[in-house]
DOKOL-32817 format. One line per 3 residues: number of its first residue (from 1); for each residue x negated, y, z negated of N, C-alpha, C. Coordinates in pm, whole numbers, plus 50000, padded with zeros to 5 digits. Atoms other than C-alpha are relative to their C-alpha. Layout:
N
NUM> X Y Z X Y Z X Y Z | ...
This chain:
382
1> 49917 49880 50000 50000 50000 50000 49913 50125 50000 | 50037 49881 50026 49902 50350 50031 50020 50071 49916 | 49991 49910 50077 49824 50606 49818 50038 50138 50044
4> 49903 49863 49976 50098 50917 49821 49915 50137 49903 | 50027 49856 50093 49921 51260 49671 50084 50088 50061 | 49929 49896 49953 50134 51544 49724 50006 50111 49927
7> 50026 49863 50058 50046 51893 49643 50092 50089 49961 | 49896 49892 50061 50247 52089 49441 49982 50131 49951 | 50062 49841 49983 50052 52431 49399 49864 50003 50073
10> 50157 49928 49943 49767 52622 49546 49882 49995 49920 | 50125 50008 50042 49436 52601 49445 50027 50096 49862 | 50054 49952 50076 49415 52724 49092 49890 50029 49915
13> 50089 49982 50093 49136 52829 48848 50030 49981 49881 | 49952 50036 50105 49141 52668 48561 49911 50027 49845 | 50087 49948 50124 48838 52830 48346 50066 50114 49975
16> 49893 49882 50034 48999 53066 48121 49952 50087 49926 | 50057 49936 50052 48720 53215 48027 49912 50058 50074 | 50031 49934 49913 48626 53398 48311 49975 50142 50007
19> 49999 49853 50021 48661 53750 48161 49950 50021 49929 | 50056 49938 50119 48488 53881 47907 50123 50006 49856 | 49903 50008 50088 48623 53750 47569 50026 50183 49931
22> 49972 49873 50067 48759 54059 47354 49899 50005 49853 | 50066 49987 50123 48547 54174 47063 50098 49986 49867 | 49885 49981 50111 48726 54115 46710 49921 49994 49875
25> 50108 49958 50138 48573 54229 46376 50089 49876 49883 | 50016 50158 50086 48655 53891 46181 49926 49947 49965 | 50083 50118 50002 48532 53616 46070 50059 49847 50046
28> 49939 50167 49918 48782 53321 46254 50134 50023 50028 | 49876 49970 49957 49055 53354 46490 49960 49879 50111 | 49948 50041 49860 49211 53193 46794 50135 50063 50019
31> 49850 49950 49911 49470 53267 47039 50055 49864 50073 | 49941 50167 49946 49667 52944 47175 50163 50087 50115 | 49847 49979 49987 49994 52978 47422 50046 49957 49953
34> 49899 50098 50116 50280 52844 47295 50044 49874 50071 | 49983 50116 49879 50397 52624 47592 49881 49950 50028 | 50116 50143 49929 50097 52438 47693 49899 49986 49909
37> 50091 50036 50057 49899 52478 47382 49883 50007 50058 | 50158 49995 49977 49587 52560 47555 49943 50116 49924 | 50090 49859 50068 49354 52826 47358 49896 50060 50047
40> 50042 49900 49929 49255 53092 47538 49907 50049 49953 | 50117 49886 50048 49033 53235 47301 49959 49935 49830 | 50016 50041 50145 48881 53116 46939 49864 50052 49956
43> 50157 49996 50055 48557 53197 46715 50049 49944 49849 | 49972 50052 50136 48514 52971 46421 50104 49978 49940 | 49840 50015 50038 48874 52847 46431 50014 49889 49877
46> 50027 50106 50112 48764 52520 46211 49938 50084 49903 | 50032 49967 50131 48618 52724 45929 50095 50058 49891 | 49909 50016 50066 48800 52696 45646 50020 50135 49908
49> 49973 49900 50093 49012 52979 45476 50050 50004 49909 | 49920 50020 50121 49198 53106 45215 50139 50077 50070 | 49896 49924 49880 49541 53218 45425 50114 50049 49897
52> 49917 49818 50041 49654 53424 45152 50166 49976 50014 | 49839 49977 49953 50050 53510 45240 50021 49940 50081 | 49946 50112 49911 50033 53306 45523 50052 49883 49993
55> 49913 50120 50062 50125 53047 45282 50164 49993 50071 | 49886 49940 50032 50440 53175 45304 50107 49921 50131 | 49931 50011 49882 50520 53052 45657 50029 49806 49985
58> 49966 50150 50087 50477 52676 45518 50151 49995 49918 | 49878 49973 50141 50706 52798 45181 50124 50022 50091 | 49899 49950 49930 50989 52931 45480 50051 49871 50072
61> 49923 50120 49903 50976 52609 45682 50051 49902 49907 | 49882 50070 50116 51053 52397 45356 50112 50003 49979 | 49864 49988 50027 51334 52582 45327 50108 50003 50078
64> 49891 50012 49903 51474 52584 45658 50004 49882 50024 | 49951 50091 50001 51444 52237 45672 50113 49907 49951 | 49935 50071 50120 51638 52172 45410 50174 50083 50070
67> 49920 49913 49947 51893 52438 45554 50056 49966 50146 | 50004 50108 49894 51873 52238 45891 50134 49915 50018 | 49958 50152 50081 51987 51926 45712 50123 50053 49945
70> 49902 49949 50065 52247 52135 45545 50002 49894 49847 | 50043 50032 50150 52117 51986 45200 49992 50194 49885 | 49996 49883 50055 52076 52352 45130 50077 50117 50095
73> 49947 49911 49963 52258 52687 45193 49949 50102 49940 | 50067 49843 50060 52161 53052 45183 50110 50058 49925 | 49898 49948 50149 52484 53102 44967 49969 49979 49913
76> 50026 50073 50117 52317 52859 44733 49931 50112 49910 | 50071 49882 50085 52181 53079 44420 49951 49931 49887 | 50085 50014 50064 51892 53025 44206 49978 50058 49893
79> 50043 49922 50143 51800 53141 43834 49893 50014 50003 | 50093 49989 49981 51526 53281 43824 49931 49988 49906 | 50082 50029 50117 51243 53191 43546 49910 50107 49970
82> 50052 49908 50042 51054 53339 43342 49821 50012 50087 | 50102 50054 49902 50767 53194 43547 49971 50086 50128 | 49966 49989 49908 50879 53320 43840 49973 50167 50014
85> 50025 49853 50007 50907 53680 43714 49911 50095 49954 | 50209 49965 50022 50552 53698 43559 49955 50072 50136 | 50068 49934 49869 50461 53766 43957 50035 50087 50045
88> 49903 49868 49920 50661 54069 43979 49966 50112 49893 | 50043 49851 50130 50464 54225 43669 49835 49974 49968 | 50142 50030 49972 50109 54111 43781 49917 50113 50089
91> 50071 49948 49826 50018 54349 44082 49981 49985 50120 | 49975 50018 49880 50117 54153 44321 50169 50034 50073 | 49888 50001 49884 50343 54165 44635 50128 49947 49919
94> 49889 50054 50052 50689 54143 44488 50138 50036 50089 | 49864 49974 49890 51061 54121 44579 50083 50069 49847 | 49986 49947 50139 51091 54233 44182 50144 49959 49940
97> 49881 50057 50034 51338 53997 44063 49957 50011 49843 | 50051 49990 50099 51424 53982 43726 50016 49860 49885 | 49985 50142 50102 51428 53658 43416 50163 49982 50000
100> 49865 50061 50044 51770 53508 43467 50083 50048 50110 | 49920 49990 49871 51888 53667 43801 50018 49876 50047 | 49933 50033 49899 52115 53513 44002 49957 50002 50147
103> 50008 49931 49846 51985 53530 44353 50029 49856 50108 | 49959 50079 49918 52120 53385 44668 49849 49958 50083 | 50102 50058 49947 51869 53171 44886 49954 50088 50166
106> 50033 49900 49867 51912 53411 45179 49935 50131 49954 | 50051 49865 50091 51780 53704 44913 49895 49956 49998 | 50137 50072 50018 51495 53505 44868 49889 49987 50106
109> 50038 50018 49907 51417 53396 45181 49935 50126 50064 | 50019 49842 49946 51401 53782 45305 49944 50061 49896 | 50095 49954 50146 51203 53868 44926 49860 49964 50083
112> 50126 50063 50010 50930 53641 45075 49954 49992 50115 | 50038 49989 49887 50937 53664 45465 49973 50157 50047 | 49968 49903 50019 51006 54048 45456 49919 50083 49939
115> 50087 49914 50099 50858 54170 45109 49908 49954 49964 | 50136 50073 50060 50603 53897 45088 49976 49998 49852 | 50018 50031 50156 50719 53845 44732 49976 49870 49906
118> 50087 50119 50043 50516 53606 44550 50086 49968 49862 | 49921 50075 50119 50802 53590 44240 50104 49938 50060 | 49931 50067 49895 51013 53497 44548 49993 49881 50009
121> 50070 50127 49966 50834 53228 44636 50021 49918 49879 | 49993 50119 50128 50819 53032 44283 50148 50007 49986 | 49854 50072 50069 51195 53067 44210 50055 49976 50114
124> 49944 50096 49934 51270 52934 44529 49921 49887 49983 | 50084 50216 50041 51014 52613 44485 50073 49970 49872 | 49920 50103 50177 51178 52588 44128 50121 49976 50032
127> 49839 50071 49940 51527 52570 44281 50018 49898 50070 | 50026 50121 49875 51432 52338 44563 49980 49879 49931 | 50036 50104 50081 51215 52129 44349 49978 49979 49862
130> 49957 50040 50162 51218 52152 43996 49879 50099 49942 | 50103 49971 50039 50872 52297 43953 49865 50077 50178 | 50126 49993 49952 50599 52452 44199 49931 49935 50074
133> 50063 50144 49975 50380 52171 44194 50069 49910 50061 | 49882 50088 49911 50679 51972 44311 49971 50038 50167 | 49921 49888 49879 50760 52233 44584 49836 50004 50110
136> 50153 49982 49944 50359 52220 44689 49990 49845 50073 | 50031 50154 49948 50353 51850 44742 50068 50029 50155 | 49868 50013 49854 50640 51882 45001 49934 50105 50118
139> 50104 49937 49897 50438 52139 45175 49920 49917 50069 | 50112 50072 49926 50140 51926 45221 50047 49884 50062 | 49906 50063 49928 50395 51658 45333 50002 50064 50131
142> 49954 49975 49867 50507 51835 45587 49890 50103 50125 | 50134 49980 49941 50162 51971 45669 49963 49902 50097 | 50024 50150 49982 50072 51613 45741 50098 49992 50138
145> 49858 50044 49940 50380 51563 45962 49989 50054 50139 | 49993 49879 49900 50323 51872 46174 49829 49960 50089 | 50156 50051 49977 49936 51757 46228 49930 50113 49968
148> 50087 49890 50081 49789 52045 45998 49909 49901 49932 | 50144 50089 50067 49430 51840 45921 49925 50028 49910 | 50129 49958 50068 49256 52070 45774 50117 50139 49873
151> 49914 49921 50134 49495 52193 45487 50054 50000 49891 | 49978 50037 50142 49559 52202 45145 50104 50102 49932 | 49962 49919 50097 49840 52363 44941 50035 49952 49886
154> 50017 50021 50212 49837 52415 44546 50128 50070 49932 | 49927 49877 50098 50108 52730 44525 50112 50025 50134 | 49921 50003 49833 50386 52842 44754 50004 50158 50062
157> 50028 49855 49999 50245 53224 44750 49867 49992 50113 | 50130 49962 50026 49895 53199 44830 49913 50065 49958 | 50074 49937 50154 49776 53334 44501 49897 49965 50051
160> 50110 50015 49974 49439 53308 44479 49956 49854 49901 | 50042 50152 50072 49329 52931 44410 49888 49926 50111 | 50122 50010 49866 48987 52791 44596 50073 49854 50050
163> 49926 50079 49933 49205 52470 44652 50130 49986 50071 | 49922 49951 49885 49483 52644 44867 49967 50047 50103 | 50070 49962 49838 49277 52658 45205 50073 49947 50097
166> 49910 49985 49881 49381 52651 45543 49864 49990 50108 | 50064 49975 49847 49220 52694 45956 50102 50119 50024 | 49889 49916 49952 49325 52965 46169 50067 49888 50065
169> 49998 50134 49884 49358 52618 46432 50121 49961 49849 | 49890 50055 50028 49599 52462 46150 50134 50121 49964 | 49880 49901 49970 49820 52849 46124 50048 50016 50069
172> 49916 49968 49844 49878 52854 46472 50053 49870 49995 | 49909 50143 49984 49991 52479 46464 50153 50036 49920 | 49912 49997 50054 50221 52597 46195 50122 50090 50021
175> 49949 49916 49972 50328 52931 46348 50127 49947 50129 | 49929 50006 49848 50434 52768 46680 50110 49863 49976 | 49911 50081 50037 50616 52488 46456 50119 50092 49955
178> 49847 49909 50099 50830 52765 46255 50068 50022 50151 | 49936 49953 49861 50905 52950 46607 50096 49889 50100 | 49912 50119 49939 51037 52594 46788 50118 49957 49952
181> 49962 50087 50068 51204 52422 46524 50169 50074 49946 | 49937 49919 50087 51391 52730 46363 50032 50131 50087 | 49990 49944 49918 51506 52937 46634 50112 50149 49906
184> 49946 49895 50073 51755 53121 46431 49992 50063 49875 | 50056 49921 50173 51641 53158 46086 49863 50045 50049 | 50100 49877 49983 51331 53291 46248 49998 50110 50007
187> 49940 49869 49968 51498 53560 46337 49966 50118 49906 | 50041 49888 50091 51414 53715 45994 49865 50080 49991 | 50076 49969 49992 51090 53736 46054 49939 50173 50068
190> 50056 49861 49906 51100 54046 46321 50095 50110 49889 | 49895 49896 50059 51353 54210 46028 49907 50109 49901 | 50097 49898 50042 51150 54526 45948 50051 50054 49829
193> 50016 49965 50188 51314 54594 45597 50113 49920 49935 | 49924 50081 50063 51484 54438 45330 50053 50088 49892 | 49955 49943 50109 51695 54593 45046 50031 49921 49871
196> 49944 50075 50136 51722 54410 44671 50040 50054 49970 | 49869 49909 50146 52007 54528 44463 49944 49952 49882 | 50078 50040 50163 51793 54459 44132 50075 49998 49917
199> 49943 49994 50185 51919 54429 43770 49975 50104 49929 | 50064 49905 50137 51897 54707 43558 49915 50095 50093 | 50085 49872 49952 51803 54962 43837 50031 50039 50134
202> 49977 49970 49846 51822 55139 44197 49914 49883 50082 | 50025 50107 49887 51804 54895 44484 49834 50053 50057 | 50188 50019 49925 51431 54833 44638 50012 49982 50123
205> 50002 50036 49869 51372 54890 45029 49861 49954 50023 | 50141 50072 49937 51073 54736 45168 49999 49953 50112 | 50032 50004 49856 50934 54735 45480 49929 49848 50007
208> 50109 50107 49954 50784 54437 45667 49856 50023 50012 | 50170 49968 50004 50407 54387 45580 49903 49961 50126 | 50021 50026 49866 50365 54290 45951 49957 50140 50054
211> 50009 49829 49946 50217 54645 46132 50071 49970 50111 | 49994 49921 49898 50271 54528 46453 50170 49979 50062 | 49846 50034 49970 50678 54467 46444 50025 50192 50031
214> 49906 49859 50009 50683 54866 46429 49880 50081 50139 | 50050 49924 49858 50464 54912 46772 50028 49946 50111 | 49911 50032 49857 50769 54774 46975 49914 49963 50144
217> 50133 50049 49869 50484 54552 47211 50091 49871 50025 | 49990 50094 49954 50697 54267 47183 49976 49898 49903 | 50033 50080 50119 50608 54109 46862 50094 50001 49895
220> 49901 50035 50105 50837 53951 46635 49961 49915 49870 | 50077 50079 50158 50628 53774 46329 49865 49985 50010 | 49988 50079 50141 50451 53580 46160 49995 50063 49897
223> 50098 50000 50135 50260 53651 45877 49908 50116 49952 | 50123 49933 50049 50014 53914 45679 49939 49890 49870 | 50041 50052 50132 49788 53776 45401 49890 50073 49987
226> 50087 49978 49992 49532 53916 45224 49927 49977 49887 | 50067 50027 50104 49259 53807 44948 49889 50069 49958 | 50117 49931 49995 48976 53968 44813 49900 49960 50048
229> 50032 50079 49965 48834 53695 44864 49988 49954 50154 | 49957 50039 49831 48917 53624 45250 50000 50108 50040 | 49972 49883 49952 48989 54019 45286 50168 49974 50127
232> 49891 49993 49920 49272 54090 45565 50033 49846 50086 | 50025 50098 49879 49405 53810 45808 50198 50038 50009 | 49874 49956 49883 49747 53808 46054 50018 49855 50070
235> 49948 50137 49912 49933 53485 46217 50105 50109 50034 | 49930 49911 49918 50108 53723 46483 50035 49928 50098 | 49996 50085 49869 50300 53596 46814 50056 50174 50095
238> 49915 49904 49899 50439 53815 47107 49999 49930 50079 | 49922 50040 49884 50659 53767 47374 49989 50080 50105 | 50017 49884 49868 50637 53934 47720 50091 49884 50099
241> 49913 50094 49885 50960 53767 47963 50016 49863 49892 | 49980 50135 50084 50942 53390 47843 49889 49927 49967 | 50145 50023 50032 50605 53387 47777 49928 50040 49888
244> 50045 49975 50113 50451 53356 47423 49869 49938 49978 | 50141 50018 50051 50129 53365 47254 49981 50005 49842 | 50002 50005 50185 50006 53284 46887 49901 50059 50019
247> 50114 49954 50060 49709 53453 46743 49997 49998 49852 | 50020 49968 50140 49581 53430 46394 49860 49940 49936 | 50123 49975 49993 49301 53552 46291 49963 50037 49860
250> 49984 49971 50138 49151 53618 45928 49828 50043 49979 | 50166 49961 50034 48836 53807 45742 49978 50132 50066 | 49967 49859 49992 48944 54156 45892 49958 50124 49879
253> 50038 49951 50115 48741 54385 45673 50120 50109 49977 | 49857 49870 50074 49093 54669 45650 50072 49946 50106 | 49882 50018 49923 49384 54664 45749 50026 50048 50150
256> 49985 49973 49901 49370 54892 45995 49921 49893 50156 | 50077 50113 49894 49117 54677 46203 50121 49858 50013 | 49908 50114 49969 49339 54381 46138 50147 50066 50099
259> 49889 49946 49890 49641 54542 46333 49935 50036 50154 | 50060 49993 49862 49422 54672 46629 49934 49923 50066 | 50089 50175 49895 49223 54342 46698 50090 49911 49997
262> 49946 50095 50009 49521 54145 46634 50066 50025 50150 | 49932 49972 49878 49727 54373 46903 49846 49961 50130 | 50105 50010 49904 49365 54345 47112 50013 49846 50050
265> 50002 50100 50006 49350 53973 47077 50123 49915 50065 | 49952 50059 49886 49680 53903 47213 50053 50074 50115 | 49962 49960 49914 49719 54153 47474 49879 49971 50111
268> 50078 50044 49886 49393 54027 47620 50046 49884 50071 | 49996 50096 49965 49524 53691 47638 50119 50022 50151 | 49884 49999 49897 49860 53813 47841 49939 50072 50129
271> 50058 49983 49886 49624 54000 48064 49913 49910 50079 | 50065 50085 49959 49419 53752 48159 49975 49873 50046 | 49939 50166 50007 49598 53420 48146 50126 50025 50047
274> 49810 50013 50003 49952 53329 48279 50008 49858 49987 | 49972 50156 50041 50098 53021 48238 50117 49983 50088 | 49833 50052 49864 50360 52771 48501 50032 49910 49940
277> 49946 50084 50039 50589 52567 48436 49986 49899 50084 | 49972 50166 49926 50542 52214 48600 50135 49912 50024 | 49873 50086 49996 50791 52000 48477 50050 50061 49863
280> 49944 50002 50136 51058 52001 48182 50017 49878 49973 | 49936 50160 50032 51124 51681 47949 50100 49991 50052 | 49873 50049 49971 51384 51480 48084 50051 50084 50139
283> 49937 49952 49909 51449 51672 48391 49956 49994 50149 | 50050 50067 49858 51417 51564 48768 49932 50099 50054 | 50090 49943 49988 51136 51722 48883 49959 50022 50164
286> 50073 50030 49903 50995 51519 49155 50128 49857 50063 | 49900 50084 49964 51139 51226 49396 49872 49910 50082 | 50119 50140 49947 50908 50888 49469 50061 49916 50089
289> 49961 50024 49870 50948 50732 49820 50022 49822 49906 | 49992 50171 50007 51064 50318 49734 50041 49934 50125 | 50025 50128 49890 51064 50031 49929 50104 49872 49952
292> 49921 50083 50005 51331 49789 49931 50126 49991 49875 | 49888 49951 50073 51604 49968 49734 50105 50058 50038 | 49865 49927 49974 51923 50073 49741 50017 50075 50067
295> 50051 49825 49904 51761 50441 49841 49905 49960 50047 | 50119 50019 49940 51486 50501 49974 49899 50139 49910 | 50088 49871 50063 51358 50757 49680 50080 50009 49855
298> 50003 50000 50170 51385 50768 49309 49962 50106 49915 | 50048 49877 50114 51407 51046 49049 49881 49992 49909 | 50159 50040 50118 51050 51076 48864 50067 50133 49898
301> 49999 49877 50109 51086 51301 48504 49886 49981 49905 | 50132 50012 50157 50785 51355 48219 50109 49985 49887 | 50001 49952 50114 50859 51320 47900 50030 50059 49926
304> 50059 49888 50091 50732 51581 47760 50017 50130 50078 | 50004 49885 49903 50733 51954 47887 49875 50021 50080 | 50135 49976 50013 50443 52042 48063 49987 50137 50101
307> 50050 49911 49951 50280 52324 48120 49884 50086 50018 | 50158 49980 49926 49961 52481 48302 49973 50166 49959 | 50043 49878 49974 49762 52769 48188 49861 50052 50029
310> 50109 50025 49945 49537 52925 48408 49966 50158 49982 | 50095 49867 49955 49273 53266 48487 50116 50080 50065 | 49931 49895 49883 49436 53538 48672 49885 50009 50111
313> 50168 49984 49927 49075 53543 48840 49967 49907 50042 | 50037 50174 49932 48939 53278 49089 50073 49937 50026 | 49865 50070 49967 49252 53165 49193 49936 49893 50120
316> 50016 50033 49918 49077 52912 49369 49981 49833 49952 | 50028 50130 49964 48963 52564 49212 50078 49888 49955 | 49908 50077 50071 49254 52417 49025 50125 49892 50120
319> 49935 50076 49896 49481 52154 49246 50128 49910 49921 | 49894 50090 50097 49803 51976 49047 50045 49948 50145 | 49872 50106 49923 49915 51684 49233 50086 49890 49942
322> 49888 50123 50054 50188 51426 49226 49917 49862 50098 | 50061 50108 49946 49999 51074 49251 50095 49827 49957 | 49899 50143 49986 50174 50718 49324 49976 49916 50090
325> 50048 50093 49886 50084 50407 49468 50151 49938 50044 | 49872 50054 49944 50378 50332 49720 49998 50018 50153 | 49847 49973 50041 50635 50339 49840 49990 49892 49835
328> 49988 50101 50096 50743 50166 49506 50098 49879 50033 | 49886 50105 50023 50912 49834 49498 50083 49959 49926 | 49888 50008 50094 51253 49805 49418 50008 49829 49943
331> 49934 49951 50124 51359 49625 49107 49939 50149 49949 | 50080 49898 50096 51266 49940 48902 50096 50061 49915 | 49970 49954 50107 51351 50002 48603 50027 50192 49933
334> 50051 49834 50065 51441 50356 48408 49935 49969 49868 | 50148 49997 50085 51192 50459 48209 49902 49905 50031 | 50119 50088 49942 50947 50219 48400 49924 50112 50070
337> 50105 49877 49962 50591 50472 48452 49997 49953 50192 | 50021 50065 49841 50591 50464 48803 49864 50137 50066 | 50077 49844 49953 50356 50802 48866 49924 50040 49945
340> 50051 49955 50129 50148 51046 48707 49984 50150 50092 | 50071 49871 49995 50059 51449 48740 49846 49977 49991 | 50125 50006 49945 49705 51503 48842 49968 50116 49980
343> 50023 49842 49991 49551 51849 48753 49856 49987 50041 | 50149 50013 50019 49173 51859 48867 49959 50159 50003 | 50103 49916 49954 48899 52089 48884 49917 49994 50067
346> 50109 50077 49874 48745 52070 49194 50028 49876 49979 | 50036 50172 49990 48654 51672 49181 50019 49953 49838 | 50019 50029 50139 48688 51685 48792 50181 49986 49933
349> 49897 49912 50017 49029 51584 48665 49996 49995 49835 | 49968 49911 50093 49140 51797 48356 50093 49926 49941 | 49855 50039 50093 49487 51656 48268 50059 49885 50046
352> 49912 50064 49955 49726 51400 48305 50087 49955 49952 | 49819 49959 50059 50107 51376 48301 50048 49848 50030 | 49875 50136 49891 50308 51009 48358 50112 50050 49993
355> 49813 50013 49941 50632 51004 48543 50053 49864 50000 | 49963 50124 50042 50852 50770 48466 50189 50022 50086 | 49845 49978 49932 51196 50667 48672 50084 50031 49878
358> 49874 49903 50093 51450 50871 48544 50157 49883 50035 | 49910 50051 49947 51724 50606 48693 49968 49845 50022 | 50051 50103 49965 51741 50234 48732 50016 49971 50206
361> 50017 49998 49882 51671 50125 49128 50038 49801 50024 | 49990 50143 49981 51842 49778 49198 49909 49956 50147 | 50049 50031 49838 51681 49544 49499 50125 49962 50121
364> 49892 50031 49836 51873 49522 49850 50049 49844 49975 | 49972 50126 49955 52033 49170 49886 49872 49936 50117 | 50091 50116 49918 51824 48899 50080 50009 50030 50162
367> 50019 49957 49807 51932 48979 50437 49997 50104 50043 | 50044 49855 50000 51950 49354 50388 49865 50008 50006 | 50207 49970 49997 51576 49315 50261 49920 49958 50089
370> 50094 50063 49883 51485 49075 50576 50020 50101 50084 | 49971 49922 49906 51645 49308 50804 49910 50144 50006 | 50124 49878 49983 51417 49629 50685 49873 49936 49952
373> 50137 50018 49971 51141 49446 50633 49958 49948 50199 | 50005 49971 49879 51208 49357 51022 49915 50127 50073 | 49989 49914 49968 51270 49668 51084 49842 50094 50009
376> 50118 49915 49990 50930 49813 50929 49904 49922 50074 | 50107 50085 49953 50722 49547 51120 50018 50056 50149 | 50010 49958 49845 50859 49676 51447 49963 50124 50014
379> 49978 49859 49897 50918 50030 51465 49905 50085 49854 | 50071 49911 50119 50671 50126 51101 50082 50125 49946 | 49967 49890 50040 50945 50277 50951 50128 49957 49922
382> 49903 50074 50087 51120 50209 50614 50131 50076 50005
């Protein structure tokens, strides 16, 4: 049988580091898309931090899971401890609740995504789970789960503890999990202020500790954190059309630097990179020539989504084909791999996708099948 390649784009370039990376006064970032997961840009993404408030984006997905599941509700309301309200008379980031409030889980939620309040944070882990420590385990659970390797949590703030470390490489795993998973309770994230009606006083507004939600670029979250210890760091995304990018980056000696290398960091990436869509999971894509079937061509689908990101520059050595040894022979099964995506570089290949029949393909009857196998012996043509 012959081998079918069939070209499905133009020559692309697939080094994506063709431009001059961007300078960034850190000490460990990357930039990743969100669709194809490739990372456009990193320095010292494996060295291990302390991610500070970025906890926080862990502490949020706990709770929307649970919220998911409808095990929990943001009507649900929590007492708050005395524990809880120690962190709201320390010096840190608070949502300034007080010993024995009442607060609903959607008050909370927006205390700690919002006001980055760290007494927030404990009296929701004590509602959830009984204790903290409880509420920490289930983190690193679902650390684990997500494929965060290189991470440890102790607290659901990120107080300062040398055994609550992190990667920027496992924040962006986590950033681009909240953003997928949680499409609508993310939503709070881009919500620039929050108001508590307190106990025993005038209501508290507070702005989002995010800078760059208020330089309308297109950015709707994540995260600020900052330690004395670690100094500044940012798990930021933006959107431009349907095209998103993570960045998060940490060790920003001020703030101000952290906002202008963060906006630097991913507006280089959108200049410099685009990204295509190939295929979607589950959706007919492509169509594979068969041999002694019903048809004479079969729906191929991936999987998985996939998608290609390449240079804007050199548009020249990248090649995605569709490869298949055929025609195929009918029986064929759905979900039987019958294919695969092919991305090379030049002579080098880069990636690869299987296709798999999307449909089952019965065989012709016995004298149907003599008759075109006739047929192709005379005139070479199934």
């Amino acid at each position: 049988m012959n081998k079918y390649i069939l070209s499905l784009l133009l020559a692309l370039n697939f080094h994506l580091n063709v431009f001059a990376n961007p300078t960034i006064n850190a000490r460990t970032g990357i930039l990743v898309d969100y669709h194809s997961d490739e990372v456009l840009y990193e320095f010292d993404s494996d060295a291990q931090i302390y991610p500070a408030s970025m906890t926080k984006i862990m502490t949020s997905i706990v709770a929307f899971d649970l919220l998911k599941k409808n095990q929990l509700s943001l009507d649900d309301t929590f007492i708050v401890s005395e524990n809880a309200w120690r962190l709201s008379q320390s010096g840190y980031s608070s949502m300034f609740i007080m010993v024995n409030d009442e607060v609903s889980v959607e008050d909370l939620l927006k205390g700690i995504i919002i006001a980055s309040g760290n007494d927030a944070c404990v009296a929701l882990a004590e509602g959830i789970a009984g204790s903290e420590s409880n509420f920490a385990e289930i983190m690193n659970e679902k650390a684990i789960e997500i494929g965060m390797t290189s991470t440890n949590f102790t607290n659901s703030s990120g107080i300062n503890d040398p055994d609550n470390v992190s990667t920027v490489r496992d924040i962006a795993i986590m950033s681009k999990y909240l953003i997928k998973n949680y499409p609508n309770l993310y939503e709070i994230f881009k919500e620039k202020t929050f108001t508590w009606d307190r106990t025993g006083g005038d209501p508290i507004k507070q702005g989002n500790r995010n800078p760059l939600l208020y330089k309308n670029v297109g950015v709707d979250g994540v995260k600020t954190g900052y330690l004395a210890v670690e100094k500044y760091s940012l798990a930021s995304t933006m959107k431009k059309n349907e095209r998103r990018l993570i960045a998060v980056v940490s060790g920003f000696p001020t703030k101000n630097i952290r906002s202008s290398d963060s906006l630097k960091i991913l507006n280089w990436g959108f200049r410099n990179t685009n990204t295509f869509e190939i295929s979607k999971k589950n959706q007919t894509t492509f169509e594979i020539d068969t041999w002694l079937g019903k048809k004479n061509k079969i729906n191929a689908i991936t999987k998985d989504d996939f998608y290609l990101t390449i240079s804007k520059k050199n548009i020249r050595n990248i090649k995605v084909t569709l490869n298949y040894e055929g025609p195929i022979v009918a029986p064929i099964n759905k979900g039987e791999k019958i294919g695969e995506i092919i991305v090379k570089n030049k002579d080098e290949v880069v990636k690869k996708l299987p296709l798999f029949a999307a449909e089952d393909l019965k065989k012709v009857n016995f004298f149907r099948s003599l008759f075109t196998s006739i047929n192709y012996l005379i005139w070479g043509d199934v």
